[in-house]
N, C-alpha and C positions, 0 to 999 in steps of 0.2 A: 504494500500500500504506500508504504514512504516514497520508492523509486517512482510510482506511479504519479502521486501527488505531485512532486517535485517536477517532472519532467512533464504536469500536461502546465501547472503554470509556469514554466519556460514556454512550453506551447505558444500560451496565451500575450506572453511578456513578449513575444517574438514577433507575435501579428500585430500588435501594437505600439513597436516601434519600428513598425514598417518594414522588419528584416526578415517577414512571413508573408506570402500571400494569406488573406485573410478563408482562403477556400482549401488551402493546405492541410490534409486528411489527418487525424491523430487514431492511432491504433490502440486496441487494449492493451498491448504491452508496452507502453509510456512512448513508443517510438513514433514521429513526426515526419511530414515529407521535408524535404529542406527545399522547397521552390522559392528561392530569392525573389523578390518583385523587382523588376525593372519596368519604371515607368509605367507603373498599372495604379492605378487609381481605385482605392476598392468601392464600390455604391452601396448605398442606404441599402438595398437588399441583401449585401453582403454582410453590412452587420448586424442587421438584423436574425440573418440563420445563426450568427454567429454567438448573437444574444442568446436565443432560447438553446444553444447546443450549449451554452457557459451556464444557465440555471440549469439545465438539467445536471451538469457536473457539481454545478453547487448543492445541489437538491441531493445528490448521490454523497457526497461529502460529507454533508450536514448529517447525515442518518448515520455515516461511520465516527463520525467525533461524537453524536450521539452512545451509542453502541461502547465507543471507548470509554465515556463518562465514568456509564456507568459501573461497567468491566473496573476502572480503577479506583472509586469510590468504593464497592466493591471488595475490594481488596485493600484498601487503605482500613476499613472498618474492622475488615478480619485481623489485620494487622494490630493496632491498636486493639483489638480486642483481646488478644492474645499476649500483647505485653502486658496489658492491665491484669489478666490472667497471673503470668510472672510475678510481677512486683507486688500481686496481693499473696504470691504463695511464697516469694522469700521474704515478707512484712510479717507472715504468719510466724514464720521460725521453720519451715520447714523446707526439706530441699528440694532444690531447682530442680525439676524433670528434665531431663535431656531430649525428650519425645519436643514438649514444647518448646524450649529452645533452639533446635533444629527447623520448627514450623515459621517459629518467628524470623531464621537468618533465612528462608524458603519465602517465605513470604515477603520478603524487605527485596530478595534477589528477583523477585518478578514483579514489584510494585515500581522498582524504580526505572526499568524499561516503558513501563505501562505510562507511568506519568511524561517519560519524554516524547515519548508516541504519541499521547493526547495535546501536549505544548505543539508537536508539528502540525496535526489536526485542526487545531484552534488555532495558530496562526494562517497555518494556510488559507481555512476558510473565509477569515479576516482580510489575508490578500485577495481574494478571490472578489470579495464584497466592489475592495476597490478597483480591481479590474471591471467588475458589472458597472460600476458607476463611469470610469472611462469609455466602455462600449456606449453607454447610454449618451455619452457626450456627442461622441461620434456620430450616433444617428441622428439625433439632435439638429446638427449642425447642416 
């Protein structure tokens, strides 16, 4: 999904500074045609398909940073759950289980991937936003 993400707003970053034809195909696996524009001029219809192809990625986006939210919330809760676990069973006086110990450095080793996942997520759809807002200029105009 990261390689994905990354490489369609390059896509998009590409048609819009003119070093894409704005009709330049993007495939499911992040990969782009590279057709330079010389001298083409893209038209109101052009960014117009180009609009509703960008919400429907944004729309597909949204539901995966959705999805991660939750997935790391999630996991953040179990986490904490399970320290609080700890620290009320060494406040008790009695010993550390090594079962929960192990949960807790398992759980800390996949929450901290998860949360940088969600930070690419959330930012990307953030840049995505302002890309929708520059397409919108464009036709605009």
């Amino acid at each position: 999904m990261r390689k994905r993400m990354l490489a369609y707003l390059k896509y998009i970053d590409q048609i819009l500074s003119y070093d894409l034809d704005v009709t330049a195909s993007f495939s499911d696996d992040g990969e782009f045609g590279e057709r330079l524009v010389k001298d083409t001029v893209p038209t109101r219809k052009d960014y117009e398909k180009l609009l509703q192809y960008h919400l429907d990625h944004i729309s597909f986006f949204q539901h995966e940073r959705l999805i991660h939210l939750l997935v790391t919330i999630l996991f953040a809760i179990l986490t904490f759950a399970v320290f609080f676990v700890m620290l009320f069973t060494m406040l008790s006086g009695e010993s550390l289980s090594i079962g929960l110990f192990v949960l807790f450095i398992a759980l800390m080793i996949l929450l901290i991937p998860y949360i940088r996942h969600y930070y690419l997520l959330e930012n990307g759809v953030q840049k995505m936003y302002k890309q929708y807002d520059e397409i919108l200029k464009r036709i605009r105009i």
